[in-house]
TIPA-177392 format. One record per residue (C-alpha): x negated, y, z; residue number from 1; residue in three letters. Coordinates in pm, 1 decimal. Example, Ala and Ser with C-alpha at 12.3 -4.5 7.8 and 13.67 -1.06 7.14 Angstrom:
<site><c1>-1230.0</c1><c2>-450.0</c2><c3>780.0</c3><num>1</num><residu>ALA</residu></site>
<site><c1>-1367.0</c1><c2>-106.0</c2><c3>714.0</c3><num>2</num><residu>SER</residu></site>
//
This chain:
<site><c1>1721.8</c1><c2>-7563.8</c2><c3>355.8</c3><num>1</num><residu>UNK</residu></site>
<site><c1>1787.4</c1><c2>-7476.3</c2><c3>699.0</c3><num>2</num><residu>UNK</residu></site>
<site><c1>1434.7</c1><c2>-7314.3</c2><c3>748.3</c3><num>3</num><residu>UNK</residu></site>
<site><c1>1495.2</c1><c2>-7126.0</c2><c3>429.2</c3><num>4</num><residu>UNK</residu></site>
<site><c1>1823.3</c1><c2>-6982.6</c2><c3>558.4</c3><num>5</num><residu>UNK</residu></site>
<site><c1>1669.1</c1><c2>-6921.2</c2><c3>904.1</c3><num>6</num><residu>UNK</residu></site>
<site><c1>1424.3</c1><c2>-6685.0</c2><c3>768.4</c3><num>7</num><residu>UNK</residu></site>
<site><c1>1657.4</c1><c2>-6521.3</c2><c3>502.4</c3><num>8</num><residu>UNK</residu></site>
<site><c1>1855.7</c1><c2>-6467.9</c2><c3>829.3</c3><num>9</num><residu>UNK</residu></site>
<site><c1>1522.5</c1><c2>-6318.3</c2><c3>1062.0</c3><num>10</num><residu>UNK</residu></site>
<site><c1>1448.8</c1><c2>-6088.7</c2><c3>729.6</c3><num>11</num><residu>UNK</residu></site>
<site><c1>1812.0</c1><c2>-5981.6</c2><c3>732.8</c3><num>12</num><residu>UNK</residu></site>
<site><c1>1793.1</c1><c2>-5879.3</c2><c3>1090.1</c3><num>13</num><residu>UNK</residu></site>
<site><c1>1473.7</c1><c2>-5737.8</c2><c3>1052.0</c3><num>14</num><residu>UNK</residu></site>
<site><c1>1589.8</c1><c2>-5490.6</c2><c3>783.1</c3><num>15</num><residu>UNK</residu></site>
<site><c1>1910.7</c1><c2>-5433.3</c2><c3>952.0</c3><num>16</num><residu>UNK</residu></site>
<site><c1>1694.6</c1><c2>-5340.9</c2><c3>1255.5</c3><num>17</num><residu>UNK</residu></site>
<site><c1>1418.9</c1><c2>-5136.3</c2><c3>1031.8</c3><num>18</num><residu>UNK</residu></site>
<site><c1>1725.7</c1><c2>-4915.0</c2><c3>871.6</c3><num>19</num><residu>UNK</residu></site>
<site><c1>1932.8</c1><c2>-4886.1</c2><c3>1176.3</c3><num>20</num><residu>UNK</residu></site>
<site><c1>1614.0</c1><c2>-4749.4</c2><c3>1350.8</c3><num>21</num><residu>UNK</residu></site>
<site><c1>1561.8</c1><c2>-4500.8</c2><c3>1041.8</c3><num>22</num><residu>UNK</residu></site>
<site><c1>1940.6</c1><c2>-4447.3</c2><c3>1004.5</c3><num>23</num><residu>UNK</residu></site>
<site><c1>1920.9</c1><c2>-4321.4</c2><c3>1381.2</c3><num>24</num><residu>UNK</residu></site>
<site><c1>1647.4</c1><c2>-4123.3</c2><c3>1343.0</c3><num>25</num><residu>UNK</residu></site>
<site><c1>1814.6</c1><c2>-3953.7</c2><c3>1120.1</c3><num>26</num><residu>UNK</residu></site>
<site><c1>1587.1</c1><c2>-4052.8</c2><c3>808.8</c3><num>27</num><residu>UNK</residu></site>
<site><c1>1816.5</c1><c2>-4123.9</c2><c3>549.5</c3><num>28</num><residu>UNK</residu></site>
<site><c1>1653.2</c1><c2>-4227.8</c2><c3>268.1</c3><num>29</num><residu>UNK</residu></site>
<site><c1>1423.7</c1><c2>-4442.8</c2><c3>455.3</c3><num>30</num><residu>UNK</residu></site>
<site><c1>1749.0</c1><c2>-4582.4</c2><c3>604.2</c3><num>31</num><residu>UNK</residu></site>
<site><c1>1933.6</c1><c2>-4631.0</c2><c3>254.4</c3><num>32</num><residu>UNK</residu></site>
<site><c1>1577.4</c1><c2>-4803.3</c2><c3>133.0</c3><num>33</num><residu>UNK</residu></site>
<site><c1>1592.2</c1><c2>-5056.0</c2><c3>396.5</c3><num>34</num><residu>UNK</residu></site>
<site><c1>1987.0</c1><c2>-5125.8</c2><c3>343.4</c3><num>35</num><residu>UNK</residu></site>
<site><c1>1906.7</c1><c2>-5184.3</c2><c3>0.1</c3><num>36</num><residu>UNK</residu></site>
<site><c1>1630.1</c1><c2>-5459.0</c2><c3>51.8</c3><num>37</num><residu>UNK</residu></site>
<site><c1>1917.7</c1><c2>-5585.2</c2><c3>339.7</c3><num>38</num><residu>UNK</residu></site>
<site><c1>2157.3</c1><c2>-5607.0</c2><c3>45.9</c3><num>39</num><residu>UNK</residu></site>
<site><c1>1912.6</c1><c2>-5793.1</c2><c3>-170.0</c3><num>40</num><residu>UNK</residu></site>
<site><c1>1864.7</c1><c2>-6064.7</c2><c3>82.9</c3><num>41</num><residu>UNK</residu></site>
<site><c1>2238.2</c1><c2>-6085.1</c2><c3>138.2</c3><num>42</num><residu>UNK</residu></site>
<site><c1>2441.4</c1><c2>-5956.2</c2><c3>-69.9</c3><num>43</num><residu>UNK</residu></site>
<site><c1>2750.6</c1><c2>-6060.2</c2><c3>39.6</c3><num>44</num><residu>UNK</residu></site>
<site><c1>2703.1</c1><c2>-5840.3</c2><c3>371.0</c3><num>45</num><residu>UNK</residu></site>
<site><c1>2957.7</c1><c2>-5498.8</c2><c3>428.4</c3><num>46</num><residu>UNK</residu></site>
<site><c1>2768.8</c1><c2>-5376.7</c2><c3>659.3</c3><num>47</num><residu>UNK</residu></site>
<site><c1>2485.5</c1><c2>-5261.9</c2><c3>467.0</c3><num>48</num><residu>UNK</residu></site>
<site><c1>2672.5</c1><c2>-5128.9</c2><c3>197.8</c3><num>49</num><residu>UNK</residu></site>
<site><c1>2891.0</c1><c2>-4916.6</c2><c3>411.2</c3><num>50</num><residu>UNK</residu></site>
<site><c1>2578.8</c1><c2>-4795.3</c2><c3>575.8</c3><num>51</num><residu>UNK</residu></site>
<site><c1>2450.3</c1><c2>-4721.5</c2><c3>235.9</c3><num>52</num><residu>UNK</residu></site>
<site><c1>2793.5</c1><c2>-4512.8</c2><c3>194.2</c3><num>53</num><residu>UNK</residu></site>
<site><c1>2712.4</c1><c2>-4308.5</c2><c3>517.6</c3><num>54</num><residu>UNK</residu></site>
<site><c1>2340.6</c1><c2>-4245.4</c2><c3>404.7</c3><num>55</num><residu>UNK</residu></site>
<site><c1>2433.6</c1><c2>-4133.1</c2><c3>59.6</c3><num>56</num><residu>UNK</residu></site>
<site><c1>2755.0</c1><c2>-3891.7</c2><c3>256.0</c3><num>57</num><residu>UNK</residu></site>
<site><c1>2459.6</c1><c2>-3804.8</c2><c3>495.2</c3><num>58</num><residu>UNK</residu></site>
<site><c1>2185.8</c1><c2>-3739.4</c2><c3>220.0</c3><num>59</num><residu>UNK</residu></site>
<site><c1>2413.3</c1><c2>-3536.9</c2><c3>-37.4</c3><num>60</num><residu>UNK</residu></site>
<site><c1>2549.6</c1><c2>-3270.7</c2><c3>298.4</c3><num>61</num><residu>UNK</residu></site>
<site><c1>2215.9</c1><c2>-3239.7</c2><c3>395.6</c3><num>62</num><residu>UNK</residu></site>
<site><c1>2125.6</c1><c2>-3149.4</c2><c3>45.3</c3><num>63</num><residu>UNK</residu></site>
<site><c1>2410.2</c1><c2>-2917.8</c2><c3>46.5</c3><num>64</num><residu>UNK</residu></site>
<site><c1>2265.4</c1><c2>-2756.4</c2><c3>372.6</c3><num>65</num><residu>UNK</residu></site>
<site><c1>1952.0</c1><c2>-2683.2</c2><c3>207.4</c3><num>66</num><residu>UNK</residu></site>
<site><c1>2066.2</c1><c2>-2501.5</c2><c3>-126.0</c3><num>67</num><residu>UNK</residu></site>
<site><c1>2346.7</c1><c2>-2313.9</c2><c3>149.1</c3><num>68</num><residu>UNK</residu></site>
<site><c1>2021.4</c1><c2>-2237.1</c2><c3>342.1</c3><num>69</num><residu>UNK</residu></site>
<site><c1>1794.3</c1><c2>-2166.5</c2><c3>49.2</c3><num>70</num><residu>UNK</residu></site>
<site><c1>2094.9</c1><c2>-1919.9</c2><c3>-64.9</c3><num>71</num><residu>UNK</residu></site>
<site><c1>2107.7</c1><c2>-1746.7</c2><c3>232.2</c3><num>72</num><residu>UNK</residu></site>
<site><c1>1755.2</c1><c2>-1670.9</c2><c3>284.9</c3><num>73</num><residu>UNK</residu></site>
<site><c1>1751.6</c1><c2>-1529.2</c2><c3>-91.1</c3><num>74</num><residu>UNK</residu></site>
<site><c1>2020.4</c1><c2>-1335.6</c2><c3>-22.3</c3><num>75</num><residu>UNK</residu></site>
<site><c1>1829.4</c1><c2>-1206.2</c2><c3>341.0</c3><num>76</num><residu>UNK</residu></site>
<site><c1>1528.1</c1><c2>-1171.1</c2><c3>159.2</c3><num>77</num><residu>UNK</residu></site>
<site><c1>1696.6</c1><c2>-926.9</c2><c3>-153.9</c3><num>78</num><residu>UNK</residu></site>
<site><c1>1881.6</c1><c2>-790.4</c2><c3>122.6</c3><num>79</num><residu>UNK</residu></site>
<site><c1>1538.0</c1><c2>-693.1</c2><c3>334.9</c3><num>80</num><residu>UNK</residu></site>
<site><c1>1391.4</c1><c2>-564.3</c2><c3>26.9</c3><num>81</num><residu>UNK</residu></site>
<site><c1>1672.6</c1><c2>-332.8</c2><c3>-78.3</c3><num>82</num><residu>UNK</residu></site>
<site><c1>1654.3</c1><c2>-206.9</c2><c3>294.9</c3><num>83</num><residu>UNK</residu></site>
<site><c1>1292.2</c1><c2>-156.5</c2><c3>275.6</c3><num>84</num><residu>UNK</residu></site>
<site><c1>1325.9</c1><c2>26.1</c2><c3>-81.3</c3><num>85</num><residu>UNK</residu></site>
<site><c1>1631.2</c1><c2>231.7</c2><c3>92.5</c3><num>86</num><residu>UNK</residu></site>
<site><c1>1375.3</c1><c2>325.4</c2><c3>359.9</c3><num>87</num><residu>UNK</residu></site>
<site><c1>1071.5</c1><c2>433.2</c2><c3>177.5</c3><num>88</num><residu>UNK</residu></site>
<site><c1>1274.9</c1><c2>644.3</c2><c3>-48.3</c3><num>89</num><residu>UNK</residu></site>
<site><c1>1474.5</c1><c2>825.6</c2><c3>237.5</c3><num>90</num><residu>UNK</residu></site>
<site><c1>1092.2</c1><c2>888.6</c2><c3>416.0</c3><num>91</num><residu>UNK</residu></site>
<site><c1>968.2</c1><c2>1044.6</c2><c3>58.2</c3><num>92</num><residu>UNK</residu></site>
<site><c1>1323.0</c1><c2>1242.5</c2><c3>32.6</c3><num>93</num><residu>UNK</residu></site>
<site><c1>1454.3</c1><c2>1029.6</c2><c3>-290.7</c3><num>94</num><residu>UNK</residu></site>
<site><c1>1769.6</c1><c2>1057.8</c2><c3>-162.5</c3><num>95</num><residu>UNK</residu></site>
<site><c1>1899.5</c1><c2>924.9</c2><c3>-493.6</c3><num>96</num><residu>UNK</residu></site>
<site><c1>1718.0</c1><c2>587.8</c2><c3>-510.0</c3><num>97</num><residu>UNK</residu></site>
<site><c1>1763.9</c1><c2>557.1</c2><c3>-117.4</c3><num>98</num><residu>UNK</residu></site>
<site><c1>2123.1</c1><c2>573.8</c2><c3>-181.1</c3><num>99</num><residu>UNK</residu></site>
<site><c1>2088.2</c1><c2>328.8</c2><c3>-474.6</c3><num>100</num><residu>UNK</residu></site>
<site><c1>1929.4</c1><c2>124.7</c2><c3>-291.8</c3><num>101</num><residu>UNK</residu></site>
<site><c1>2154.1</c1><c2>122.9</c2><c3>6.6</c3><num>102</num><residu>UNK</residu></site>
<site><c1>2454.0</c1><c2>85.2</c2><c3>-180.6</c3><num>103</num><residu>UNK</residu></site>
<site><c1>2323.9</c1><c2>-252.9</c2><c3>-309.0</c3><num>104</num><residu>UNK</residu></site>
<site><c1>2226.9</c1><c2>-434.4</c2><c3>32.1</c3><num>105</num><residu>UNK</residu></site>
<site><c1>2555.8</c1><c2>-329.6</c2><c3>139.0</c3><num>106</num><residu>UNK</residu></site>
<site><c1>2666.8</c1><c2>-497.7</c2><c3>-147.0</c3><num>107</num><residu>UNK</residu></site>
<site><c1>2492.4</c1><c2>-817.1</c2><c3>-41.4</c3><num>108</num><residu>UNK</residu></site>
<site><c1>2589.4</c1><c2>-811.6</c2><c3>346.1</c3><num>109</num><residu>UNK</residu></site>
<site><c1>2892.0</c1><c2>-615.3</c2><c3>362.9</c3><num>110</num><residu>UNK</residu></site>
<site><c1>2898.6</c1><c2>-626.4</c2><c3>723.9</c3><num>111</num><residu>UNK</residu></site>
<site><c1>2568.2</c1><c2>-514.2</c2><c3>786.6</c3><num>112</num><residu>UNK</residu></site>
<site><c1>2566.4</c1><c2>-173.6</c2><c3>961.1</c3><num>113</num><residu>UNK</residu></site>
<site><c1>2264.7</c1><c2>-52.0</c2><c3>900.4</c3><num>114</num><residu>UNK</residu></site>
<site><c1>2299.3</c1><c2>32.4</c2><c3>537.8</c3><num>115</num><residu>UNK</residu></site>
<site><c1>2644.7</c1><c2>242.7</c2><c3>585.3</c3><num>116</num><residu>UNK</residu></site>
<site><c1>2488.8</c1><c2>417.8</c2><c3>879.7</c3><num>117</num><residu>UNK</residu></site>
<site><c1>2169.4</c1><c2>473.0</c2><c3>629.4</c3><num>118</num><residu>UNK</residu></site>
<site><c1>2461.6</c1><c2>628.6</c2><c3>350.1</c3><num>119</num><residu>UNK</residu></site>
<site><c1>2605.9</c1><c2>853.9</c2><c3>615.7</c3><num>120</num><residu>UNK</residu></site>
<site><c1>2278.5</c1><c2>994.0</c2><c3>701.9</c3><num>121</num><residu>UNK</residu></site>
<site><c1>2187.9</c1><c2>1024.3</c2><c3>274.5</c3><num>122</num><residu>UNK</residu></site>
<site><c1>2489.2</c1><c2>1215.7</c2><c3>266.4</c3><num>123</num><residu>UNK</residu></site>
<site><c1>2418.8</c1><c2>1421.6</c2><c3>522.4</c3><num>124</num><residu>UNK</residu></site>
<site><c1>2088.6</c1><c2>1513.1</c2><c3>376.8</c3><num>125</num><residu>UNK</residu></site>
<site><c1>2212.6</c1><c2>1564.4</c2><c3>25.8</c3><num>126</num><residu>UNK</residu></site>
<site><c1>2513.1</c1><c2>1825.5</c2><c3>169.4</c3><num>127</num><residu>UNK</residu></site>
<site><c1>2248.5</c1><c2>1988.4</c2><c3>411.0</c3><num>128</num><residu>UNK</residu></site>
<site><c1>2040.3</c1><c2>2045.1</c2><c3>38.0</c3><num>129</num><residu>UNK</residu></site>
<site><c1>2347.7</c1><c2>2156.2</c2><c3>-138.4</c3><num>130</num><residu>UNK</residu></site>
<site><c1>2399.9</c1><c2>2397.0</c2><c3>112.3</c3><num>131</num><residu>UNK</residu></site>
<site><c1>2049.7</c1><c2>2545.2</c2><c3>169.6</c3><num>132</num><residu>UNK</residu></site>
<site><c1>2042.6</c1><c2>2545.9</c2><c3>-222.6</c3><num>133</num><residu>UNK</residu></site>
<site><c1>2369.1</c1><c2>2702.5</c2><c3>-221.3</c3><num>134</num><residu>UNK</residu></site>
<site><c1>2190.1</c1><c2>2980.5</c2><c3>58.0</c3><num>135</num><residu>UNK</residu></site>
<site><c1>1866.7</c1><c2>3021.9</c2><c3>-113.4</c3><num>136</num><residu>UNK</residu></site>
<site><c1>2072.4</c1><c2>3104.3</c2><c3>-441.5</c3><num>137</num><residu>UNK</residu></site>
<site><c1>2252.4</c1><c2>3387.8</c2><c3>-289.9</c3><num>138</num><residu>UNK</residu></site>
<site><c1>1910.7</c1><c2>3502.1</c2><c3>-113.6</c3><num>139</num><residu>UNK</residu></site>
<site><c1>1761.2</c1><c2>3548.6</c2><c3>-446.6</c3><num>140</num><residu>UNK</residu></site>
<site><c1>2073.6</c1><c2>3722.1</c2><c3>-601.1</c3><num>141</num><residu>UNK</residu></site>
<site><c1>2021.0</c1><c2>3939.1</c2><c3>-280.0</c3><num>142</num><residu>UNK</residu></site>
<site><c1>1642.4</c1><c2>3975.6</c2><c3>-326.1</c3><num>143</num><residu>UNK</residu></site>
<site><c1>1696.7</c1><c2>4105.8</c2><c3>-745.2</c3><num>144</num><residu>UNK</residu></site>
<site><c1>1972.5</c1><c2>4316.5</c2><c3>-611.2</c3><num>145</num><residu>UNK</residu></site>
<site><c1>1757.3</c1><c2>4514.0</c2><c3>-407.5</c3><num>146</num><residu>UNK</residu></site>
<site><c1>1464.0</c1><c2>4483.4</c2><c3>-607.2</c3><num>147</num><residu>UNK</residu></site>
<site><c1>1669.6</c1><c2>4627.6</c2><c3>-861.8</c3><num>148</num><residu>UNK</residu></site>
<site><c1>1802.6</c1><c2>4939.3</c2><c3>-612.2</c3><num>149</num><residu>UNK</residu></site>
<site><c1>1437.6</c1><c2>5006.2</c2><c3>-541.7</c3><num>150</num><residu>UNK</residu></site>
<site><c1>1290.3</c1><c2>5018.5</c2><c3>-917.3</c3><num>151</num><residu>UNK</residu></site>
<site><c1>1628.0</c1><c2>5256.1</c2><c3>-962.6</c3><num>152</num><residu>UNK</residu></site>
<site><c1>1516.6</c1><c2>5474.4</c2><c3>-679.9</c3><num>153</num><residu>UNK</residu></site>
<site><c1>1173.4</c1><c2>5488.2</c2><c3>-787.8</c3><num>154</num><residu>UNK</residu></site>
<site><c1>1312.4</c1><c2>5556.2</c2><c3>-1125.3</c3><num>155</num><residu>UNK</residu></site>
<site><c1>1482.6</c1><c2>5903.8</c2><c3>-1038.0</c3><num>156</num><residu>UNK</residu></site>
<site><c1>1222.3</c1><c2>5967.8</c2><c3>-800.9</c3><num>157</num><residu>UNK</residu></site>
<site><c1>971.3</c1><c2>6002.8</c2><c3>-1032.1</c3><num>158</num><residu>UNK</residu></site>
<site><c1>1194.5</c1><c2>6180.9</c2><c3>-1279.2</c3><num>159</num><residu>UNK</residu></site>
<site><c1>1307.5</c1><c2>6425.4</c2><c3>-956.7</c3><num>160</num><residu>UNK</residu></site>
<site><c1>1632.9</c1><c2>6356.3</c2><c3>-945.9</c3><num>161</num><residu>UNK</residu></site>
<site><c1>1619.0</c1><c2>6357.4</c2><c3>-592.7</c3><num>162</num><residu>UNK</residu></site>
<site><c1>2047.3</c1><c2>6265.2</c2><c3>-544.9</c3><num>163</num><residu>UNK</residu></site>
<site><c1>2019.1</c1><c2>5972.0</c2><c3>-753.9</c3><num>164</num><residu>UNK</residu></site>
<site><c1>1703.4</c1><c2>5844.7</c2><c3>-601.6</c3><num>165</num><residu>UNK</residu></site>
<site><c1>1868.3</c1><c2>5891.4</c2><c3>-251.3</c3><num>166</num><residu>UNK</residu></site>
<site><c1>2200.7</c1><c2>5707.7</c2><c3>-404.1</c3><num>167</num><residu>UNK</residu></site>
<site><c1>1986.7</c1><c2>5408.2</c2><c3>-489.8</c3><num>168</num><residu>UNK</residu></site>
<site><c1>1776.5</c1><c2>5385.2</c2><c3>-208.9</c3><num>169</num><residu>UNK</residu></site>
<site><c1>2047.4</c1><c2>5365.4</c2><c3>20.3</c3><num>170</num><residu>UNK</residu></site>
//
């Protein structure tokens, strides 16, 4: 009886040592595994089932690290391709879609500067386009005005009214 007892109590502290030695190493699970067979050869022990406690606390934040983690680089990764997408249209002029696609990865990192700065600069383009639009327009109204005054001229020219032709080339 006493030899049983001694070596329930050497596999005990065996275990206990095992899980300890995973529980430092920051294995968990390993750890919990080992307090579990430690609970089964002595089950009236506290300290491997408050160990078992701190794995599972241990186990279940590191889990919550990884899906935080596993957010965060979705969220960098969307964020990386909107900026890409943002890019390639602003190099082929579709200011549109660049700003589309600007407006979301600021959405997804608000505090990003790049994409605001990116915005700006989409604005900038898309006034400096209104504005040479805006230029060319009155160009052309320019351009049929005078082609007009010439085909006038040439008009009365060619009938010899000589005034009027003068009238309408000037």
């Amino acid at each position: 009886e006493l030899s049983a007892a001694s070596k329930k109590e050497a596999q005990y502290a065996e275990l206990i040592k095992a899980a300890d030695g995973f529980f430092g190493k920051k294995q968990y699970e390993e750890a919990k595994a080992k307090y579990q067979e430690a609970t089964q050869v002595k089950d009236q022990e506290a300290y491997p089932k408050q160990k078992i406690k701190e794995c599972d606390a241990f186990i279940d934040d590191l889990a919550k690290k990884a899906e935080a983690d596993k957010k965060a680089k979705e969220l960098d990764d969307q964020f990386k391709a909107a900026v890409a997408a943002g890019d390639a249209a602003f190099k082929a002029e579709n200011y549109e879609l660049a700003k589309t696609s600007f407006t979301q990865a600021q959405s997804l990192k608000p505090a990003e500067k790049y994409p605001p700065e990116q915005l700006a600069a989409i604005a900038k383009k898309l006034d400096e386009l209104a504005k040479k639009a805006e230029e060319d327009a009155k160009n052309k109204e320019l351009d049929a005005n005078y082609q007009a005054a010439i085909d006038a001229g040439d008009a009365s020219f060619k009938k010899a009214d000589y005034d009027a032709a003068k009238g309408k080339y000037n």
